[in-house]
N, CA, C and O atoms as CSV, one atom per row, in Angstrom:
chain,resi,resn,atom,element,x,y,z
A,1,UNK,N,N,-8.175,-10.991,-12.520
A,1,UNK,CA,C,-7.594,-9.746,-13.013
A,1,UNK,C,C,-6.153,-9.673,-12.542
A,1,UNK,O,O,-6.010,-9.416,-11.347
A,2,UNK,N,N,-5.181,-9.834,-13.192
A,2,UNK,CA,C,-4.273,-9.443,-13.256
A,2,UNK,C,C,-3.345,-8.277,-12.483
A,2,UNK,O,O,-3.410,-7.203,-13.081
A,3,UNK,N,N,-2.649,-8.253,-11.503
A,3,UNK,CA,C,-1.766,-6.639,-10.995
A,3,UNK,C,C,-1.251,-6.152,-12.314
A,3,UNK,O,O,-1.044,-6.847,-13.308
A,4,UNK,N,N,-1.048,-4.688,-12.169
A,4,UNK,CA,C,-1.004,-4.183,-13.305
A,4,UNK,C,C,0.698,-3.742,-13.444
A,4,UNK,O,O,1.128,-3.197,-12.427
A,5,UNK,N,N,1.462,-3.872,-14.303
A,5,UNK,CA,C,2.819,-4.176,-14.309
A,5,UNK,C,C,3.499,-3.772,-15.590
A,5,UNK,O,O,3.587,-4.614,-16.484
A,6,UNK,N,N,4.020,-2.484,-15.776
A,6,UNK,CA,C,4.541,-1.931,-17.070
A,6,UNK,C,C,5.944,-1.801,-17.170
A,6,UNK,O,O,6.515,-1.504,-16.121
A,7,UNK,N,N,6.659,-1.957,-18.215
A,7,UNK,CA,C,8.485,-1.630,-18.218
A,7,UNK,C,C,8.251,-0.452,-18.880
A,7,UNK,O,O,9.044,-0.310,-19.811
A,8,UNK,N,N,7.436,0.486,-18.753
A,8,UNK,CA,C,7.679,1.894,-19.006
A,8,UNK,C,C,8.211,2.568,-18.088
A,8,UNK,O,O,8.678,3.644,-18.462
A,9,UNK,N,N,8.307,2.332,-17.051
A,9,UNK,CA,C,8.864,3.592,-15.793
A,9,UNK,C,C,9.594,2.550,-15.295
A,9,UNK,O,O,10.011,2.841,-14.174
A,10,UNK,N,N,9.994,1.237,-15.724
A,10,UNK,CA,C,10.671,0.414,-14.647
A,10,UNK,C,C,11.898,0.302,-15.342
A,10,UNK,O,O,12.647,0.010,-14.410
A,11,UNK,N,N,12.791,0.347,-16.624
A,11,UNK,CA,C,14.067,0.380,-16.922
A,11,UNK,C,C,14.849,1.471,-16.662
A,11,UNK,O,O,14.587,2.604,-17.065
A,12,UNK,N,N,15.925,1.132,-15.917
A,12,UNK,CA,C,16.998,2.036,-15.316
A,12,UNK,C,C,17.901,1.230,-15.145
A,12,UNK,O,O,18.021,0.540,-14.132
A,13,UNK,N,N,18.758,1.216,-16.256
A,13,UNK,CA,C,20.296,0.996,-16.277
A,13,UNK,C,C,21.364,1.942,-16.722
A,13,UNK,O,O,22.581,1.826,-16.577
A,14,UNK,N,N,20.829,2.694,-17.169
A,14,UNK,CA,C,21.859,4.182,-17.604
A,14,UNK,C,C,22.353,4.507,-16.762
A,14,UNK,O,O,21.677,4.758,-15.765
A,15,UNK,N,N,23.737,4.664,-16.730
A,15,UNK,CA,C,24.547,5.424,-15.423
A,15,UNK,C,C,23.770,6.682,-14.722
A,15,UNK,O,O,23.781,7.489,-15.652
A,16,UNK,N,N,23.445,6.999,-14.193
A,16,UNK,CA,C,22.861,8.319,-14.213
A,16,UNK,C,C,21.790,8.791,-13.835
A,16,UNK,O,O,21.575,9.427,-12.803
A,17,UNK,N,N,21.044,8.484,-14.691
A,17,UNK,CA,C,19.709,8.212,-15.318
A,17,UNK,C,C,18.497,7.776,-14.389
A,17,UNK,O,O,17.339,7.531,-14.728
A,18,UNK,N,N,19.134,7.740,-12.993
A,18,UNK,CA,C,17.966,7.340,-11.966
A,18,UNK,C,C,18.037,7.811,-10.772
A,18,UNK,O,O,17.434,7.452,-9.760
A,19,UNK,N,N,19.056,8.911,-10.974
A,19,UNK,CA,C,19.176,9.621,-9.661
A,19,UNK,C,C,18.480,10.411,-8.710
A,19,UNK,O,O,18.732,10.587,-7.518
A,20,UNK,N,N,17.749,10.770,-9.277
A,20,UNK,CA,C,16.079,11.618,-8.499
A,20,UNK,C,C,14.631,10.732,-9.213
A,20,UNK,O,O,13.619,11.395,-9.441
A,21,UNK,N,N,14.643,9.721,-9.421
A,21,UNK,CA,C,13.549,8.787,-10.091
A,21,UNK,C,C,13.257,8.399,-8.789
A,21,UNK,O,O,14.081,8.239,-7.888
A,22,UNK,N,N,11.671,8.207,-8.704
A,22,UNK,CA,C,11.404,7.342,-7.895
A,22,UNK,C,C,11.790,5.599,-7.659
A,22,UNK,O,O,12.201,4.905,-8.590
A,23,UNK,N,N,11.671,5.310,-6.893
A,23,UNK,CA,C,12.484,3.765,-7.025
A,23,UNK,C,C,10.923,3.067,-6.873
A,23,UNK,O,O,9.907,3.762,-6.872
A,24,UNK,N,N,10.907,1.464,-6.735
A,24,UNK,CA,C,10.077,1.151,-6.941
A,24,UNK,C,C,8.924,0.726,-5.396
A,24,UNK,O,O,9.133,0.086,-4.365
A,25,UNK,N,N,8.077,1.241,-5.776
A,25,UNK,CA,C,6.696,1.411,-4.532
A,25,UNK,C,C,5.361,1.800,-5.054
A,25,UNK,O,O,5.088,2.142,-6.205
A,26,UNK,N,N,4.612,1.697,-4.082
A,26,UNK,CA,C,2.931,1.316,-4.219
A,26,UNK,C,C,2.913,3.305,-4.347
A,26,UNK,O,O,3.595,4.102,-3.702
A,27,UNK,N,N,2.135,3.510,-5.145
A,27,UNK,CA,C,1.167,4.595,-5.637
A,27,UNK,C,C,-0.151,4.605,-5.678
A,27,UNK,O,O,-0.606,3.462,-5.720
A,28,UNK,N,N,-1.200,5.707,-5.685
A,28,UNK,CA,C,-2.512,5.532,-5.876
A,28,UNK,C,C,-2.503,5.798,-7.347
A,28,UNK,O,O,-1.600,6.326,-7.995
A,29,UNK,N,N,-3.776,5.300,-7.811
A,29,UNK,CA,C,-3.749,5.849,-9.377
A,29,UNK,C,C,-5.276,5.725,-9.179
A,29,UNK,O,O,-5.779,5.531,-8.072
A,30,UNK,N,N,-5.966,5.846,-10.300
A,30,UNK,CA,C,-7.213,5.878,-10.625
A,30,UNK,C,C,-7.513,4.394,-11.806
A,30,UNK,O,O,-6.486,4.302,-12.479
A,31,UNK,N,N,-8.439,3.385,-12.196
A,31,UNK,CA,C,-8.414,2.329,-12.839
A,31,UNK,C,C,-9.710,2.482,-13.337
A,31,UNK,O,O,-10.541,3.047,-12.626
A,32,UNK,N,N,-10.071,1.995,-14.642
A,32,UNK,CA,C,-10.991,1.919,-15.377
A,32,UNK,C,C,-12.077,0.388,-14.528
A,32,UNK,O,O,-11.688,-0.722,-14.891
A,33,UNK,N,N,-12.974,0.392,-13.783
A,33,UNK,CA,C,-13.637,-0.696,-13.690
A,33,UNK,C,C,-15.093,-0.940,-14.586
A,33,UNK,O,O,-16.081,-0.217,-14.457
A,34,UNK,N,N,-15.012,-2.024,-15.445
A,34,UNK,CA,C,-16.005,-2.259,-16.457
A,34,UNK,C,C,-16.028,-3.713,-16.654
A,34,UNK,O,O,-15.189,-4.605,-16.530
A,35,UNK,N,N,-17.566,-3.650,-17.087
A,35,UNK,CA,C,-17.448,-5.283,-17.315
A,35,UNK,C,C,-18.466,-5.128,-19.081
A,35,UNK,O,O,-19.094,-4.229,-19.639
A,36,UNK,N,N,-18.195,-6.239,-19.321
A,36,UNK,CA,C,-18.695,-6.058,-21.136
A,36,UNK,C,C,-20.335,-5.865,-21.278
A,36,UNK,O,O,-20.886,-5.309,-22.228
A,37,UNK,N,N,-20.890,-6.353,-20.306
A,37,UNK,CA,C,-22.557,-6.682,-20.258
A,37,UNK,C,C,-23.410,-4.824,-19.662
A,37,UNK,O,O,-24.450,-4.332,-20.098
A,38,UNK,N,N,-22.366,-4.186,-18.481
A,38,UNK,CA,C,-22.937,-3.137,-17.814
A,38,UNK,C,C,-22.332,-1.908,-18.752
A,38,UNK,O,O,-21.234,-1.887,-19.308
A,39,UNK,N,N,-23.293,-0.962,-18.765
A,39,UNK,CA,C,-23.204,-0.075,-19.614
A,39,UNK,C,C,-22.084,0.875,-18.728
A,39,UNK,O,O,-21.786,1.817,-19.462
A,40,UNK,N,N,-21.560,0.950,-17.792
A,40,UNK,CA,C,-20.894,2.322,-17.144
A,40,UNK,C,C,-19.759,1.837,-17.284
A,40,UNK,O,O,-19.610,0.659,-17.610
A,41,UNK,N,N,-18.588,2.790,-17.028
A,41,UNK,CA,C,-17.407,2.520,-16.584
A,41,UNK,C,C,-16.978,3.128,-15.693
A,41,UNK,O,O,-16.554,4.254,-15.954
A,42,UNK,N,N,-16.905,2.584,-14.141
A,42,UNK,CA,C,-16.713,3.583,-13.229
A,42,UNK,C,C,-15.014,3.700,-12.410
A,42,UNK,O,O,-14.411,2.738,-11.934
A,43,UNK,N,N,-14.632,4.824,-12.429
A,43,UNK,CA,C,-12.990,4.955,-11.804
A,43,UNK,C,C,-12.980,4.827,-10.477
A,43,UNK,O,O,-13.662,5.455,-9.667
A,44,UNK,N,N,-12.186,3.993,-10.277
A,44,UNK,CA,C,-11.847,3.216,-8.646
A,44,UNK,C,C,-9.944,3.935,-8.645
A,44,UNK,O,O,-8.927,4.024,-9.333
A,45,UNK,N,N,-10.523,4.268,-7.360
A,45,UNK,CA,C,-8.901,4.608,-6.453
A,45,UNK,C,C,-8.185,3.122,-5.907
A,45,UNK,O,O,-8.759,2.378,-5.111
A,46,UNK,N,N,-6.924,2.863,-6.450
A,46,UNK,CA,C,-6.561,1.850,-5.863
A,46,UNK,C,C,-4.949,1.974,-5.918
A,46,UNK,O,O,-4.392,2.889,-6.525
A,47,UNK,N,N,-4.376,1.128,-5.338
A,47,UNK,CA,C,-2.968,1.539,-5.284
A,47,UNK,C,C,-2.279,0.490,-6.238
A,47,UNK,O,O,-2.858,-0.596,-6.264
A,48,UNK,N,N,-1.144,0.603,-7.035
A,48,UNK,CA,C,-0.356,-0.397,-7.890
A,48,UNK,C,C,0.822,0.068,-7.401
A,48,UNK,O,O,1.017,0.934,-6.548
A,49,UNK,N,N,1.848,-0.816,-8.236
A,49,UNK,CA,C,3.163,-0.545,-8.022
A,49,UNK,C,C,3.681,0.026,-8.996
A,49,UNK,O,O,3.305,-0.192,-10.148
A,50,UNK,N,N,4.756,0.958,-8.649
A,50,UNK,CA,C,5.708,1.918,-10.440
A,50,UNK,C,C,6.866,2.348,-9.819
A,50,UNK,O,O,7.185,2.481,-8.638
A,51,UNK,N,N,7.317,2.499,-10.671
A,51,UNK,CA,C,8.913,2.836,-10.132
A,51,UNK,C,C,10.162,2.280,-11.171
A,51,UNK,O,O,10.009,1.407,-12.026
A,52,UNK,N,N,11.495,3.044,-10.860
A,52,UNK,CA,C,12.522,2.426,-11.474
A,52,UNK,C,C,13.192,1.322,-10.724
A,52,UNK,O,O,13.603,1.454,-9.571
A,53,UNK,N,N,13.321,-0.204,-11.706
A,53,UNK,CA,C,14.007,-0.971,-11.487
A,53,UNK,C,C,15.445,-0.949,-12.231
A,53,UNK,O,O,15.597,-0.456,-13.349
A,54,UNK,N,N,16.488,-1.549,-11.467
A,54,UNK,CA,C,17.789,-1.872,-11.859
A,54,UNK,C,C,17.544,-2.633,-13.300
A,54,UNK,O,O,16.478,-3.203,-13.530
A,55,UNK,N,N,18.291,-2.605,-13.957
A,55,UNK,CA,C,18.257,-3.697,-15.383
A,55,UNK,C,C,19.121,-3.523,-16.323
A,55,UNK,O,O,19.475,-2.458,-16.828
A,56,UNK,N,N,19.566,-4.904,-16.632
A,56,UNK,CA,C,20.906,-4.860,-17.649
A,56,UNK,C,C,19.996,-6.098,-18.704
A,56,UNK,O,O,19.440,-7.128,-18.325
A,57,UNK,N,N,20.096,-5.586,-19.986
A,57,UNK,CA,C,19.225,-6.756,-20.599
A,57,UNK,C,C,20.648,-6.607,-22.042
A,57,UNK,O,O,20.961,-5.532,-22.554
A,58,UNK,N,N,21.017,-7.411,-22.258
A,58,UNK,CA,C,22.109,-8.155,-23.086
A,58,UNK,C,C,21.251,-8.573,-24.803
A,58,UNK,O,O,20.046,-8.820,-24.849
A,59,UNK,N,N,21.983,-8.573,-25.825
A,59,UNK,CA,C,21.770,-8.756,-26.608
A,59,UNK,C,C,20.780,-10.118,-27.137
A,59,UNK,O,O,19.870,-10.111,-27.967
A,60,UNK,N,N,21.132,-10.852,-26.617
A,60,UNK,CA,C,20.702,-12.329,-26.831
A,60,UNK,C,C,19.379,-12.628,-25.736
A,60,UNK,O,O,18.760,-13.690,-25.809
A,61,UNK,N,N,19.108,-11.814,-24.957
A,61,UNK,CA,C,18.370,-12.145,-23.881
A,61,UNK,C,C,16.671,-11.372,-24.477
A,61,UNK,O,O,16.483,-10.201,-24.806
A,62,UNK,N,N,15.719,-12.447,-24.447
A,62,UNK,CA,C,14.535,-12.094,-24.862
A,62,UNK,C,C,14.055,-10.329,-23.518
A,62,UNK,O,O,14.137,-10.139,-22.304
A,63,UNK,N,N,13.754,-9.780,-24.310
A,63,UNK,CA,C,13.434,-8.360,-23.131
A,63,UNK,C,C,12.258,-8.422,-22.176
A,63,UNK,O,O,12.140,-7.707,-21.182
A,64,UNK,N,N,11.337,-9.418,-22.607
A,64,UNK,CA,C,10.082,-9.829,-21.288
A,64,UNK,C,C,10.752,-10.373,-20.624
A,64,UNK,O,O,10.867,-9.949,-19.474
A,65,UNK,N,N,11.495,-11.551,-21.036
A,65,UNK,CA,C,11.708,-11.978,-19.904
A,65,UNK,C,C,12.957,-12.059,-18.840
A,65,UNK,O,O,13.207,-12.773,-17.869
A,66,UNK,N,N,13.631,-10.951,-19.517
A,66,UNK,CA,C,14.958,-10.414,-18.361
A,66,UNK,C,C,15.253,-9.545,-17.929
A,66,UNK,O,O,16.283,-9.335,-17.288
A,67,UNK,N,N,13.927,-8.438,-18.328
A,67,UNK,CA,C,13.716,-7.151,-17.502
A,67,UNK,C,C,13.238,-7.171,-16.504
A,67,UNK,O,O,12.326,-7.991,-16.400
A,68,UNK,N,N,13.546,-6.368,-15.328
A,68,UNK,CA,C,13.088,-6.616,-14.136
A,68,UNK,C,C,12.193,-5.516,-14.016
A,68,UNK,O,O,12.392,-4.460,-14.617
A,69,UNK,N,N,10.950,-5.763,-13.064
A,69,UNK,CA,C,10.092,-4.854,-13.296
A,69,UNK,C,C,9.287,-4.562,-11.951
A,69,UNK,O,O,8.808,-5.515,-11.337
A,70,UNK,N,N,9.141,-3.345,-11.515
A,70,UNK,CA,C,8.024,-3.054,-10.297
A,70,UNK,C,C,6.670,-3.446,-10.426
A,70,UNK,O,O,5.723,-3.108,-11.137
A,71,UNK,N,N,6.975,-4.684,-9.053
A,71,UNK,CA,C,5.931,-5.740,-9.279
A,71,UNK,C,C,5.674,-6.194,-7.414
A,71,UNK,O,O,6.381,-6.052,-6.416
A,72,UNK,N,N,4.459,-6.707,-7.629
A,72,UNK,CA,C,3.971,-6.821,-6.103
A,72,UNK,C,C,4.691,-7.582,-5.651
A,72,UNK,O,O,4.922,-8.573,-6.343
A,73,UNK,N,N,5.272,-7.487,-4.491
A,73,UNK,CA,C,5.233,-8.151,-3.108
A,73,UNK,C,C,4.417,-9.013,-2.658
A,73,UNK,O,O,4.522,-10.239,-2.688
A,74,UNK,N,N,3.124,-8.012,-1.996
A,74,UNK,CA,C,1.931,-8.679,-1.465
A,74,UNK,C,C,1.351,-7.873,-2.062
A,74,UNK,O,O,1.870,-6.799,-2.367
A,75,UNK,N,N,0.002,-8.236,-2.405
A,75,UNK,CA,C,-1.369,-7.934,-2.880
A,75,UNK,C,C,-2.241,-8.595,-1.916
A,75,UNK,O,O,-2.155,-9.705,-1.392
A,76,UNK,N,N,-3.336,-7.403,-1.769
A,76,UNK,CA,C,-4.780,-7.905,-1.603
A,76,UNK,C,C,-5.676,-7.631,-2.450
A,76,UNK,O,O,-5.265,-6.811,-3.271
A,77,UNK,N,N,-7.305,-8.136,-2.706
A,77,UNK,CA,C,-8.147,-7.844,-3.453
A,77,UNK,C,C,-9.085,-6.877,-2.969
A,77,UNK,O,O,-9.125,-6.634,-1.762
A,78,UNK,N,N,-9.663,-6.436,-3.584
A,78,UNK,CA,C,-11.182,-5.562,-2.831
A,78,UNK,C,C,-11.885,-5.727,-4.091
A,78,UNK,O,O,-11.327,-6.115,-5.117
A,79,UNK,N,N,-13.508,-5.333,-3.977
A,79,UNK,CA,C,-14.549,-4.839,-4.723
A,79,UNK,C,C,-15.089,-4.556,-4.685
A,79,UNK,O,O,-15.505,-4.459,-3.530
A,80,UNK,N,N,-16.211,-3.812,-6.064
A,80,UNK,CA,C,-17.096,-3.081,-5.583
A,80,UNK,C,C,-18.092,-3.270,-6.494
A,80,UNK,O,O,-17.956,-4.141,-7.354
A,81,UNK,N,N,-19.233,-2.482,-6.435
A,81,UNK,CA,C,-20.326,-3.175,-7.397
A,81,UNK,C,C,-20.503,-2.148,-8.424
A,81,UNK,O,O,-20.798,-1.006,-8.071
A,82,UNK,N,N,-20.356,-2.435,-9.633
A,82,UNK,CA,C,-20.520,-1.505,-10.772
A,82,UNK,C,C,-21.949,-0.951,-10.653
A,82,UNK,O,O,-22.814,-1.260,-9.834
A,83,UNK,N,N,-22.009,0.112,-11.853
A,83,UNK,CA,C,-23.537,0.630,-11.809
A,83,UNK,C,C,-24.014,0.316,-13.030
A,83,UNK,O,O,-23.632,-0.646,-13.695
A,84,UNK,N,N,-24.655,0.926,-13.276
A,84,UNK,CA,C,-25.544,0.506,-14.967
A,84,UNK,C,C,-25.462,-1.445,-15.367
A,84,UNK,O,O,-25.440,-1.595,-16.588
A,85,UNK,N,N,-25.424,-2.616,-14.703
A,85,UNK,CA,C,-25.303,-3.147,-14.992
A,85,UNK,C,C,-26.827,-3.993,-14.971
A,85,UNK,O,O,-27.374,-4.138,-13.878
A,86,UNK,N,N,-27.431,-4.498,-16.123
A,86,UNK,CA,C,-28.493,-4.828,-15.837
A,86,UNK,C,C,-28.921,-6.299,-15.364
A,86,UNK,O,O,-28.280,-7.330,-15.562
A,87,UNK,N,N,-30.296,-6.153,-14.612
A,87,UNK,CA,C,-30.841,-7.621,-14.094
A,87,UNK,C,C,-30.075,-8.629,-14.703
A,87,UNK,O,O,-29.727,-8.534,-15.880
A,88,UNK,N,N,-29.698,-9.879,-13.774
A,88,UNK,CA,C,-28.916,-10.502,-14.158
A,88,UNK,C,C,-27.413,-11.084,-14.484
A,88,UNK,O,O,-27.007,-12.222,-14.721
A,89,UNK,N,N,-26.623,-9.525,-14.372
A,89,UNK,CA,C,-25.448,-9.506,-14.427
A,89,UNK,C,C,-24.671,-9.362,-13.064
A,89,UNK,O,O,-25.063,-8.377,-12.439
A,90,UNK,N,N,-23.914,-9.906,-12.583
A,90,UNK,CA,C,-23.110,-9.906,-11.250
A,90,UNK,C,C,-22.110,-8.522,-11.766
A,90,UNK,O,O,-21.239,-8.441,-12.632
A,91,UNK,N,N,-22.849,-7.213,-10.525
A,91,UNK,CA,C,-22.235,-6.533,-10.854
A,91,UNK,C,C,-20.843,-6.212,-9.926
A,91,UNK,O,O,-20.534,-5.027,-9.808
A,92,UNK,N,N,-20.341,-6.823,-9.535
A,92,UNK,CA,C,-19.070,-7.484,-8.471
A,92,UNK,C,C,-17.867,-7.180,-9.374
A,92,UNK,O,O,-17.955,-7.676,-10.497
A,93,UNK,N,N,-17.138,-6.710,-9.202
A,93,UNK,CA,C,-15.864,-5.686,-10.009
A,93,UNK,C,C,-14.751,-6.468,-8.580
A,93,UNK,O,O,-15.005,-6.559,-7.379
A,94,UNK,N,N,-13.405,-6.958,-9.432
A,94,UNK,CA,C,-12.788,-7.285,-7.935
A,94,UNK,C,C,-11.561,-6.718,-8.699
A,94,UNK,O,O,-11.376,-6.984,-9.887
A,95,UNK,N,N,-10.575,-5.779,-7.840
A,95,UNK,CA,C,-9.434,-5.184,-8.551
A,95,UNK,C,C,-8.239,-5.624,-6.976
A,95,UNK,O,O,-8.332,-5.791,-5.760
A,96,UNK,N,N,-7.250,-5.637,-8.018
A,96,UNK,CA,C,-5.626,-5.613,-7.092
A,96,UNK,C,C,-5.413,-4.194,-6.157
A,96,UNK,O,O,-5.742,-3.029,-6.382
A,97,UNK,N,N,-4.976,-4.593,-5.441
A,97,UNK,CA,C,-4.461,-3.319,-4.397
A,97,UNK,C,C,-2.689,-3.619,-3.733
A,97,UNK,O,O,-2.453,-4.604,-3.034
A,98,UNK,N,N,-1.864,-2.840,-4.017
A,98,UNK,CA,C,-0.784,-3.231,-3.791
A,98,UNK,C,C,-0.526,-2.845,-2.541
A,98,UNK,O,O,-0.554,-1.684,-2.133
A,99,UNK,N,N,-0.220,-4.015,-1.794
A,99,UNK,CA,C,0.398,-3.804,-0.234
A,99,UNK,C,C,1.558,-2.802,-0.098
A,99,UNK,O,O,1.718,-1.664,0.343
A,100,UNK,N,N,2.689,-4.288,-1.003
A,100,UNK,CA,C,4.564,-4.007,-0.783
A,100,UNK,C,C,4.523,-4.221,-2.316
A,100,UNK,O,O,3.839,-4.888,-3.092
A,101,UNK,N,N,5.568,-3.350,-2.405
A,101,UNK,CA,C,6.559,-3.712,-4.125
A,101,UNK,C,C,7.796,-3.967,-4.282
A,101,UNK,O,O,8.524,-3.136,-3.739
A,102,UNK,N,N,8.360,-4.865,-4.860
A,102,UNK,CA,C,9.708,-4.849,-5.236
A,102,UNK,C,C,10.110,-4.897,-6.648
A,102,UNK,O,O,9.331,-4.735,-7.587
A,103,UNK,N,N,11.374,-5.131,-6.749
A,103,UNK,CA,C,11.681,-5.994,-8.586
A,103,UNK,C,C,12.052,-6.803,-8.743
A,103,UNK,O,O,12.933,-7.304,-8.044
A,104,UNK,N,N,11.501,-7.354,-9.830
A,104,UNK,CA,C,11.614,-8.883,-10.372
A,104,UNK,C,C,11.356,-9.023,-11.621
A,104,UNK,O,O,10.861,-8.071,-12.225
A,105,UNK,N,N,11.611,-10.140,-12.232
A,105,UNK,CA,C,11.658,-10.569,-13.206
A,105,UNK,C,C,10.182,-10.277,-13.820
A,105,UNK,O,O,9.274,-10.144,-12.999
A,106,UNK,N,N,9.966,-10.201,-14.782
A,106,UNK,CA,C,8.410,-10.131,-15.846
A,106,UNK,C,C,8.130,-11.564,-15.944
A,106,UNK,O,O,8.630,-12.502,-16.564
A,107,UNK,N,N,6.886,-11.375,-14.889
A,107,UNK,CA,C,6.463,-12.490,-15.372
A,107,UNK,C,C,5.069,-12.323,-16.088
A,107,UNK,O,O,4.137,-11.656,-15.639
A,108,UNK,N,N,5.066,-13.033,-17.276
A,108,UNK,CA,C,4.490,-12.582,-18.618
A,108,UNK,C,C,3.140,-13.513,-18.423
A,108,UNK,O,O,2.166,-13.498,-19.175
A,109,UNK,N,N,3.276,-14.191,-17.438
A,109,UNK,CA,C,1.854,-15.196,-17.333
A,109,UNK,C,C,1.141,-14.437,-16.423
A,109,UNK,O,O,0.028,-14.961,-16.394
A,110,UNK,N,N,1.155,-13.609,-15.756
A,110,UNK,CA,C,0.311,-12.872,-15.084
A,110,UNK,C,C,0.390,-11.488,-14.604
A,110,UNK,O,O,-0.264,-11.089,-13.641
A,111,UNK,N,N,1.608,-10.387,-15.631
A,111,UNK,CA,C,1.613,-9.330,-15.479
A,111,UNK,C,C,1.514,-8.773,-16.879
A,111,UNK,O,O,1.541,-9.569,-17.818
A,112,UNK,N,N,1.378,-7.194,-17.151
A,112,UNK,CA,C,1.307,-6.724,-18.082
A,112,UNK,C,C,3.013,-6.302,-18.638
A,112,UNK,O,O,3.600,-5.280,-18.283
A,113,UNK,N,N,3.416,-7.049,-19.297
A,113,UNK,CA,C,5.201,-6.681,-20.065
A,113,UNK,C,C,5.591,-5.877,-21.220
A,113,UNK,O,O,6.543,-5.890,-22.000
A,114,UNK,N,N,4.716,-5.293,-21.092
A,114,UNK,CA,C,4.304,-4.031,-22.387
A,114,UNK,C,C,5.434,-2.994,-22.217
A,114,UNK,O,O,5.830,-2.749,-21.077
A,115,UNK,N,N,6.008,-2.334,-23.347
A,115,UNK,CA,C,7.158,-1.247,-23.182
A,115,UNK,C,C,6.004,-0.036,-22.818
A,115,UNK,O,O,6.272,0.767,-21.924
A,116,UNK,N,N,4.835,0.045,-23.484
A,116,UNK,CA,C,3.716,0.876,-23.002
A,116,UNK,C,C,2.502,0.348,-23.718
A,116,UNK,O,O,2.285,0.198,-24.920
A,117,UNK,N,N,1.653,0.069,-22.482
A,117,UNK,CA,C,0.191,-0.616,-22.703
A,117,UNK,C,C,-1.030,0.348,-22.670
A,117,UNK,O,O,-0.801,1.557,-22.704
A,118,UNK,N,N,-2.232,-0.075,-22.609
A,118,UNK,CA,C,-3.180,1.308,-23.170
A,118,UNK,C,C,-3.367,1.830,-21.028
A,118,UNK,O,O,-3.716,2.930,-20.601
A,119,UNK,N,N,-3.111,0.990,-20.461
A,119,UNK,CA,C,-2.766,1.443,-18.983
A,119,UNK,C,C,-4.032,1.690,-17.807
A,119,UNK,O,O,-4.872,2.590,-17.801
A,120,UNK,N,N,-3.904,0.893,-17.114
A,120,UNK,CA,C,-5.165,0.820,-16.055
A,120,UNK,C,C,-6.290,1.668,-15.952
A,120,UNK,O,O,-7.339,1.185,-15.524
A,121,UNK,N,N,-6.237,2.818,-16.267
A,121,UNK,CA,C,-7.272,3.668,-16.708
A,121,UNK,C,C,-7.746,3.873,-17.850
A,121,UNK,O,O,-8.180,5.018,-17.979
A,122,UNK,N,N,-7.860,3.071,-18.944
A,122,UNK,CA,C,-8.496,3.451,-20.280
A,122,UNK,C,C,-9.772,2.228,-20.410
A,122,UNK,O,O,-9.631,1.007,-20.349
A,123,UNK,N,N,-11.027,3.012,-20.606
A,123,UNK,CA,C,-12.142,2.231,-20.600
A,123,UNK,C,C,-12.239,2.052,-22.448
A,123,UNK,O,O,-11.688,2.669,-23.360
A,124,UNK,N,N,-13.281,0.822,-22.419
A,124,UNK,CA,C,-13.446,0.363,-23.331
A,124,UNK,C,C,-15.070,1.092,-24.203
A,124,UNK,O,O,-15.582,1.224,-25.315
A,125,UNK,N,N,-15.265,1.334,-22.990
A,125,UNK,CA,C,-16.883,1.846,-24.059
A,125,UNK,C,C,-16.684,3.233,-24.271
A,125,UNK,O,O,-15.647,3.809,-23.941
A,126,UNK,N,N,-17.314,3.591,-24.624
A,126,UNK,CA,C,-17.925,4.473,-25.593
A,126,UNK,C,C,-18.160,5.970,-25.191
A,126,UNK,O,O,-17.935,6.989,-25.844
A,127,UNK,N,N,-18.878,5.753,-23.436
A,127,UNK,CA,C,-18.534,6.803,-23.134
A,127,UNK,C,C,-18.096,6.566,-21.310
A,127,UNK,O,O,-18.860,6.488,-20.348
A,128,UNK,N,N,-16.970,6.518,-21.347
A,128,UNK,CA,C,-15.989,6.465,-19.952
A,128,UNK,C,C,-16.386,7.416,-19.060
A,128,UNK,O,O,-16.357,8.639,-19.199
A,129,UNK,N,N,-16.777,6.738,-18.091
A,129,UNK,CA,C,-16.233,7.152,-16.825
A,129,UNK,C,C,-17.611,8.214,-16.355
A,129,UNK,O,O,-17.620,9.346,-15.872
A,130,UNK,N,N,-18.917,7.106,-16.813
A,130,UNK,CA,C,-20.036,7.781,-16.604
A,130,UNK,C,C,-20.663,8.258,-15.221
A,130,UNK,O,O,-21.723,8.883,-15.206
């Protein structure tokens, strides 16, 4: 699983434009944990990184990959065991927890580079967050 990593709250190059913004650091949020086989989807407290990063992205320059973006430092893992999951299924859920954050470059092989993605808390079934 992936740290979770958006350029929605992380572009700030406008003169101005970032003067009472938070800069970039670990937050708690709430995360959708589900797996395709267990019927629940249960919300885990965990911390990610968000914030405004510096960024100048130029005409010619692809935007994944020269935006800089609030992104881990260090990470550790934790988990926990889903519910509703039946005989058979490893119900072992393992999610990111952000230590430290800084900014850096998007890296598109193992973060989310979305201008806005459906976002760590949106479950997939049917009925969330049983």
């Amino acid at each position: 699983l992936p740290p979770f990593t958006t350029r929605e709250r992380s572009s700030c190059w406008q003169p101005f434009s970032c003067c009472n913004t938070p800069a970039c650091r670990p937050i708690n949020v709430t995360i959708a944990a589900e797996k395709e086989d267990c019927l629940v989807c249960m919300p885990i407290t965990t911390t990610i990184c968000s914030g405004y990063c510096e960024t100048r992205v130029s005409e010619k320059s692809s935007p994944a990959s020269s935006v800089r973006v609030c992104t881990y430092r260090e990470v550790r893992y934790e988990t926990t065991l889903l519910r509703g999951c039946p005989a058979g299924v490893d119900p072992i859920f393992t999610y990111p927890v952000a230590v430290s954050c800084h900014c850096d470059l998007c890296k598109v092989a193992s973060s989310d580079c979305t201008v806005q993605g459906t976002g760590p808390n949106s479950c997939s079934l049917p009925n969330p967050f049983v």
